[in-house]
Structure formats: structure tokens, C-alpha cells
C-alpha positions in Angstrom: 108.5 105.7 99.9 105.2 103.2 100.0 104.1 102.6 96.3 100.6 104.0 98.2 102.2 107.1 98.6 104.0 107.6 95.3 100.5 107.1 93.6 98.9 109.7 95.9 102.0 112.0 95.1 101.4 111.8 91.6 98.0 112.1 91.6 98.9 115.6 93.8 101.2 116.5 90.9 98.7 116.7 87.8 98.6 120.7 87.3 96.9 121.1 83.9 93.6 119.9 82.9 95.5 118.1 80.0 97.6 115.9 82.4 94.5 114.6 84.4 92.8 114.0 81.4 95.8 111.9 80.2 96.1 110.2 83.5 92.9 108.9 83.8 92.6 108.2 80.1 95.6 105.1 80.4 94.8 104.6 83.8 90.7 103.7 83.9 91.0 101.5 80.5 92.9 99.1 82.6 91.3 99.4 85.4 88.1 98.3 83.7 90.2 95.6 82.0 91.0 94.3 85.6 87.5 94.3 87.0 86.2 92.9 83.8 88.7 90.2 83.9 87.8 89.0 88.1 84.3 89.5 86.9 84.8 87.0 84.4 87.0 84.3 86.5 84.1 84.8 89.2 86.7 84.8 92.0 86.3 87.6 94.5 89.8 86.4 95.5 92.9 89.0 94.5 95.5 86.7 95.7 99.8 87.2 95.0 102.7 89.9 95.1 101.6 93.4 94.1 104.3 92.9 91.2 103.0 89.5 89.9 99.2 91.0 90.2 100.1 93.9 87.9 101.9 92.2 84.9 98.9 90.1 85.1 96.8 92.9 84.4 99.2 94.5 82.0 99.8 97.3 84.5 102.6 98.8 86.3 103.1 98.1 90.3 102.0 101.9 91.3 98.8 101.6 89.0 97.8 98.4 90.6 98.2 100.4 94.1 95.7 102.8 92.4 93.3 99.9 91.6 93.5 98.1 95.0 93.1 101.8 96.7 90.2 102.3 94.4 88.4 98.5 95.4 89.8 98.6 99.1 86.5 100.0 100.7 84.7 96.8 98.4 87.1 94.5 100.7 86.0 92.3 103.0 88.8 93.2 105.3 91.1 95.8 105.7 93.9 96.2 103.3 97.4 98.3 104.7 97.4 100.1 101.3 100.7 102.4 103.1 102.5 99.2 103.3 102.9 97.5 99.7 106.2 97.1 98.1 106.8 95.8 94.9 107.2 92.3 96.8 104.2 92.7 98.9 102.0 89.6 99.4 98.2 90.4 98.7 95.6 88.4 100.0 92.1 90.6 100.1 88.5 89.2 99.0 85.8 91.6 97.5 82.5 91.8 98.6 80.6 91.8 95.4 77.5 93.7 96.5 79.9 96.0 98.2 81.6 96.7 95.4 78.5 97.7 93.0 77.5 100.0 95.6 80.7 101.5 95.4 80.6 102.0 91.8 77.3 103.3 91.8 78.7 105.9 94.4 81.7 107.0 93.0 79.3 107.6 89.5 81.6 105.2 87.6 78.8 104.1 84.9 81.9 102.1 82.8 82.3 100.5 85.5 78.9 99.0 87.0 77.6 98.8 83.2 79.9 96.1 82.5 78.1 93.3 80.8 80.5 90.6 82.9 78.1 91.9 86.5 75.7 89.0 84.6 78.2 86.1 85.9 77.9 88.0 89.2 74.1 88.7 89.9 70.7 88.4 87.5 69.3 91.6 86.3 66.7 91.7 89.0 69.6 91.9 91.7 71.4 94.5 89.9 68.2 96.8 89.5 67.6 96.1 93.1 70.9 97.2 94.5 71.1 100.7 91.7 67.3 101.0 93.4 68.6 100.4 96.7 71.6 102.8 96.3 69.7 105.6 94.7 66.9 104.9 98.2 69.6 106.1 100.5 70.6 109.2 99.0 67.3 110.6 99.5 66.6 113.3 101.4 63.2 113.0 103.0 61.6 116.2 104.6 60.0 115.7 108.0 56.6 117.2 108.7 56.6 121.3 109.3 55.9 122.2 112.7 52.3 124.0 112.9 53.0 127.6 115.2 50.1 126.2 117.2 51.4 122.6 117.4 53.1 121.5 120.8 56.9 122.0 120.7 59.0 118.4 120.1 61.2 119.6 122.7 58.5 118.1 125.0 58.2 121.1 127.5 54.3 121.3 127.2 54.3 124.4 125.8 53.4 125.2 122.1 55.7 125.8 119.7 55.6 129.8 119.1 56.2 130.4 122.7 59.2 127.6 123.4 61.9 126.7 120.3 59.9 129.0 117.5 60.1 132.1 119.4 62.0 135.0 117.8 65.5 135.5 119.7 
């Protein structure tokens, strides 16, 4: 079994509110810990054997599976996530923007309020992708078609008698 898919298993197998809180308790203080640190070092490299990347971060092999699976969409290329072994060789390169974007998505304020985004972008850059982010989850309302107005389907006619006629 793929490390991939004994992290997704045990995700699966949290029943009780008290185990998921537990879970993500350990689990998201080192995750933070291992963005801070490649925040810090500046490299958007993650380079070296899933094993060897893990006791660097002072986690365990199926945790670092977890973290990868959590930056892999921030990645400039694809990652096989289904096909790391303990032994696996990891070469994958985060897109820094990318990433941000991600965070503010997945609503991980811990995570895109780290103070160590200041080695990565200026203030100004930072409000402008949050302002950018927040921009495309708007929902924008299109004018209301006027019973009088002529139909957008474009068949001349207006629109009470084409498209807003009662069925």
C-alpha cells in the first residue's frame, strides 16, 4: 500500500469528533513548522527521499505524504502522490503565488498569516493577491431581463412571448 493511500485511509478512519480534533491538532503544528521553515530558507525547491524530507521536518513519512498532498496543487508540476515509498525520490518546486492562493482558499488563516510570507513578497503583493483571491469568488448578477425587452436568444421576438413565456 502507497504511503498516499494509508494517509487517505486514516484520514477515512477518524469516527469521533475527538479523534479529528486530535489528528489535526499534531498534524497542522508541523505542517506550519514545514512551510515556515521553506518560507524561511526562500527555496521553492522540496528536494530528497520522502524519508529524509520528513525527519527533517520532525515528521513521520505518512505525515509528510499529507503535507506534499496538501501543497501538490501549489506545484509547478505534477507530483505522483499514489507512488511514494519511504525511499521515494522528491523533486517538486512550489509556485509561491500559487501557493498563497491556495491557502487563502482552503481558509487556512495560520497558514497565509505567517510572518515568514515577508521573505516571500512585500505587504503590497500579499494584499493584492488576498484582494485578488477574494475578486474571483464573487458572484456578479447580470442585468434582469425587462418583460418588454427583446429576448437574448436572438429570435426577434420580445421576451414575454419567446423564453419568458409561462410553459
Amino acid at each position: 500500500m502507497s504511503l498516499y493511500t494509508e494517509w487517505n485511509d486514516n484520514l477515512k478512519n477518524i469516527t469521533t469528533q475527538e479523534e479529528y480534533e486530535e489528528f489535526f491538532r499534531n498534524y497542522m503544528g508541523k505542517e506550519s513548522d514545514c512551510y515556515k521553515a521553506i518560507l524561511e530558507s526562500k527555496n521553492p525547491l522540496i528536494e530528497g527521499t520522502v524519508k529524509d524530507l520528513a525527519e527533517k521536518n520532525n515528521m513521520t513519512a505518512l505525515q509528510y505524504v499529507g503535507f506534499l498532498d496538501g501543497a501538490s496543487s501549489s506545484f509547478r508540476e505534477e507530483l505522483d502522490l499514489e507512488a511514494l515509498t519511504d525511499d521515494s525520490e522528491v523533486k517538486a518546486e512550489l509556485d509561491w503565488e500559487k501557493l498563497l492562493w491556495n491557502m487563502h482558499e482552503a481558509k487556512a488563516e495560520w497558514l497565509y498569516g505567517m510572518e515568514e510570507w515577508s521573505n516571500i513578497f512585500d505587504d503590497e503583493k500579499r494584499k493584492q493577491i488576498k484582494k485578488d483571491f477574494n475578486k474571483s469568488k464573487q458572484v456578479t448578477v447580470g442585468e434582469k431581463i425587462g418583460r418588454n425587452d427583446p429576448c437574448p436568444c436572438g429570435s426577434g421576438k420580445k421576451y414575454k412571448k419567446c423564453c419568458g413565456k409561462d410553459k
